[in-house]
N, C-alpha and C positions, 0 to 999 in steps of 0.2 A: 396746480392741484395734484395732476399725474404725481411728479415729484416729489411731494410733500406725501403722498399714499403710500409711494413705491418703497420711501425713507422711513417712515414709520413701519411699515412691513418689515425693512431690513430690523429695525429696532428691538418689534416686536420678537422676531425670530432669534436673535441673537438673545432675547430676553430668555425666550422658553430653552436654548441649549445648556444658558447656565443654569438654570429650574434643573435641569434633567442631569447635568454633571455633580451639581450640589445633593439631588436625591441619591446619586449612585456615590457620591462620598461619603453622602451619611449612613448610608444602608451599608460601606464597607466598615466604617470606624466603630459601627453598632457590632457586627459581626467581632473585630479584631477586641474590643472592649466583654464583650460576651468569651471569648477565647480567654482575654486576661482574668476574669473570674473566676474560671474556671480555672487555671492555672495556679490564681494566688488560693482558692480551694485547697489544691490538693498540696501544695506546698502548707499550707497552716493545718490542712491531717499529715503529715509527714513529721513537721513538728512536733507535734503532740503527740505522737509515736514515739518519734525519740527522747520526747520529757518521759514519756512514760515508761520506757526503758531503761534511763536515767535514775530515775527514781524509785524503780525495782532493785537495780545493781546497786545503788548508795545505800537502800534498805538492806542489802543482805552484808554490809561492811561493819563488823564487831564497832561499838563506840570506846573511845580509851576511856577509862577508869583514872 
């Protein structure tokens, strides 16, 4: 019965460490996917900058006749 306590204890323990490595991967992967948002943010206002610029410059180009 000792045995059977001691083994389930190990079980249990080894249970809650991957509990606790899985919460700290997900709380990084949340972080690094929040960083990518951010990122493809400012990359899709950058683009749009430069449509915008684009589409200034090609408006001030005479049309041929």
């Amino acid at each position: 019965m000792e045995s059977e306590l001691t083994h389930l204890e190990g079980k249990i323990n080894h249970l809650i460490q991957l509990c606790q490595r899985l919460r700290n991967d997900n709380h990084e992967l949340r972080q690094q996917v929040a960083g990518l948002h951010n990122e493809n943010r400012q990359l899709s206002d950058k683009i749009n900058q430069a449509k915008l610029r684009l589409e200034k410059i090609l408006s001030q180009i005479p049309e041929e006749e």
